[in-house]
Backbone as JSON Lines, residues from 0, in Angstrom:
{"i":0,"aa":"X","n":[-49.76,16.01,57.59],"ca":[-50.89,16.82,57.21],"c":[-50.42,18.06,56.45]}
{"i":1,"aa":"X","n":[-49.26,18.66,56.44],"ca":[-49.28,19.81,56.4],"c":[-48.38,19.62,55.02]}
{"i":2,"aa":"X","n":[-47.83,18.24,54.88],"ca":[-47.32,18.05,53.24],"c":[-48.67,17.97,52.54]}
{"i":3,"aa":"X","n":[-49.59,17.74,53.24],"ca":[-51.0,17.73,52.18],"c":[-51.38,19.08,51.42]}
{"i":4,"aa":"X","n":[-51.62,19.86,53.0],"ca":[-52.15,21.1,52.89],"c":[-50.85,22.15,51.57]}
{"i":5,"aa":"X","n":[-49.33,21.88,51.58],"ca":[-48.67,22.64,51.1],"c":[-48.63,21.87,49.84]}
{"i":6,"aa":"X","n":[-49.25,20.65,49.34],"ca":[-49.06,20.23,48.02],"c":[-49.71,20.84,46.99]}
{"i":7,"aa":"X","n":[-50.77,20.9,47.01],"ca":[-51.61,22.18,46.0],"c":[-51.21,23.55,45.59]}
{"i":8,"aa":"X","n":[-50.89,24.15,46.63],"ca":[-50.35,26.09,46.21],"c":[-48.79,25.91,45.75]}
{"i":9,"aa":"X","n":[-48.57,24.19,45.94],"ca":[-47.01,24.6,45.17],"c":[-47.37,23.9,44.1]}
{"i":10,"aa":"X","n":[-47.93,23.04,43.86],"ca":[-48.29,22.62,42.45],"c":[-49.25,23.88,41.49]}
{"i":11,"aa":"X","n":[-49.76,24.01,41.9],"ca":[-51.11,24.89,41.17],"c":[-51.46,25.9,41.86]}
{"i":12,"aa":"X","n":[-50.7,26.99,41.9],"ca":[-50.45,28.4,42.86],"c":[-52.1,28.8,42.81]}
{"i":13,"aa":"X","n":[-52.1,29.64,40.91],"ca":[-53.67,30.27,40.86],"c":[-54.98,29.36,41.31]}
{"i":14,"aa":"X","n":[-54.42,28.0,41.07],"ca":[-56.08,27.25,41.4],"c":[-56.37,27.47,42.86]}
{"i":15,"aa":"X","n":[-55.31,27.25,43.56],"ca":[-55.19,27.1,45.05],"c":[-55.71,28.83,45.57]}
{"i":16,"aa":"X","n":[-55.2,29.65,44.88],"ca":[-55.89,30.96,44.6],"c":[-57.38,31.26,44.51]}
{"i":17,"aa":"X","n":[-57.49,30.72,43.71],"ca":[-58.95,30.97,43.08],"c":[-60.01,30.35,44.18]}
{"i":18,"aa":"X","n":[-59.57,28.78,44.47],"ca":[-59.95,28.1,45.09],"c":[-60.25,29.12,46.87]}
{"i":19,"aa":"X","n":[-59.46,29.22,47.3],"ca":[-59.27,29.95,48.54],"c":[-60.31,31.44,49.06]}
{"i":20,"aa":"X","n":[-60.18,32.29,46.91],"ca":[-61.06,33.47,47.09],"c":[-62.59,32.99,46.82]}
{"i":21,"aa":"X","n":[-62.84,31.49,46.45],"ca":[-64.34,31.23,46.33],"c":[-64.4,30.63,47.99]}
{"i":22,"aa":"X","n":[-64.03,30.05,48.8],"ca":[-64.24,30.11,49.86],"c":[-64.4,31.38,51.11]}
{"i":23,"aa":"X","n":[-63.44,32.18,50.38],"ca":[-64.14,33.34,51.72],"c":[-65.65,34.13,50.99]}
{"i":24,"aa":"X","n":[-65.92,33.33,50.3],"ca":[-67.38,33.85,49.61],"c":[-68.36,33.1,49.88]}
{"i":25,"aa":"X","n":[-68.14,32.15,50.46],"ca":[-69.04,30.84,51.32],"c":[-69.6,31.49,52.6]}
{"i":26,"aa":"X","n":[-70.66,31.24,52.6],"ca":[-71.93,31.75,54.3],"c":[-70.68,30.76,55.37]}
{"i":27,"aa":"X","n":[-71.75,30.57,56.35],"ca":[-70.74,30.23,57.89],"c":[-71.36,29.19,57.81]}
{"i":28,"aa":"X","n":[-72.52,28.67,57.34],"ca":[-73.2,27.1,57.36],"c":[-72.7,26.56,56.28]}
{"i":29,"aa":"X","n":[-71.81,26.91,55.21],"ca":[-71.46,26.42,54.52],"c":[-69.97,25.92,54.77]}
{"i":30,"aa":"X","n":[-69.51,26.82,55.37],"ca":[-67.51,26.75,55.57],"c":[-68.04,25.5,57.18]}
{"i":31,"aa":"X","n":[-69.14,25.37,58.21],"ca":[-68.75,24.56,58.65],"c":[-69.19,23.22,58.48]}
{"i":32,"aa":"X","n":[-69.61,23.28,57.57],"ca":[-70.12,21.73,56.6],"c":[-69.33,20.98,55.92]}
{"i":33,"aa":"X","n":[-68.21,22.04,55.61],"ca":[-66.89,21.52,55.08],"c":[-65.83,21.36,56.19]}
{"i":34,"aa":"X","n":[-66.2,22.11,57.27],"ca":[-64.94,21.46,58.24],"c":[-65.69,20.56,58.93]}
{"i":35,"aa":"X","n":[-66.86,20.59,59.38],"ca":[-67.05,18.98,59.61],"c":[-66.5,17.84,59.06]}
{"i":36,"aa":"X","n":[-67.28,18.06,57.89],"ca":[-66.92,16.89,56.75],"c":[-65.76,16.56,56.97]}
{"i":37,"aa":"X","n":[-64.23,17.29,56.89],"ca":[-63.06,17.59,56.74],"c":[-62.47,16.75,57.81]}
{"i":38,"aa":"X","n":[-63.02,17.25,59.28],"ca":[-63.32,16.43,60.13],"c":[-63.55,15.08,60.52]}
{"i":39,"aa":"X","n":[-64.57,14.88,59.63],"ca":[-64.81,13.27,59.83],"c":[-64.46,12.64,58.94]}
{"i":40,"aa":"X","n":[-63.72,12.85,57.92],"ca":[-62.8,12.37,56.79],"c":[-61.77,11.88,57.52]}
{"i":41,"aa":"X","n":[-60.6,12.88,58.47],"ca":[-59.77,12.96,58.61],"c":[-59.83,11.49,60.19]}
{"i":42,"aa":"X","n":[-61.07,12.07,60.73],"ca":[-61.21,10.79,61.71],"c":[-61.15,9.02,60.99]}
{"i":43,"aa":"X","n":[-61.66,9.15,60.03],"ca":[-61.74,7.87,59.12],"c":[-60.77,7.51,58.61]}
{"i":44,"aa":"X","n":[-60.0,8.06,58.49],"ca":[-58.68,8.29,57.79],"c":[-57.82,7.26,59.05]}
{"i":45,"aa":"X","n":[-58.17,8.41,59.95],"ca":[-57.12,7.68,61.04],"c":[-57.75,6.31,61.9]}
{"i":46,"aa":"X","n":[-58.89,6.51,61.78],"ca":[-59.28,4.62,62.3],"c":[-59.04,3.33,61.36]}
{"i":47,"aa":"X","n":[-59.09,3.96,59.57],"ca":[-58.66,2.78,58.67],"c":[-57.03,2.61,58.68]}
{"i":48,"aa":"X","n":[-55.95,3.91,59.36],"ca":[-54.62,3.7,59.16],"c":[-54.29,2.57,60.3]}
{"i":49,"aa":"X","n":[-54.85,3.01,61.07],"ca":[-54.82,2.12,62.71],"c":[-55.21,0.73,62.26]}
{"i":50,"aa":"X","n":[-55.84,0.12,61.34],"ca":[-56.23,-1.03,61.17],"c":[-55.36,-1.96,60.3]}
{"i":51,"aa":"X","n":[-54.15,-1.19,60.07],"ca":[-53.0,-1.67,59.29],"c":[-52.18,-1.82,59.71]}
């Protein structure tokens, strides 16, 4: 997970930048709509790896 999370700010420092300062500009129903989501991505993720 965390080669995921560190692949972007070392590829593309400012996007990962930019990206980061438009999120702390997001309401609280918005940032947890994305960690849901994020959430149930990451659950799907791991029930289709399990099926291999």
């Amino acid at each position: 997970m965390l080669v995921f999370e560190g692949l972007l700010p070392f590829v593309a420092p400012s996007a990962w930048r930019e990206a980061f300062r438009k999120a702390t500009e997001l309401g609280d129903g918005q940032l947890r709509f994305i960690g849901l989501s994020t959430m149930i991505v990451g659950v799907l993720l791991l029930i289709v790896s399990r099926s291999f």
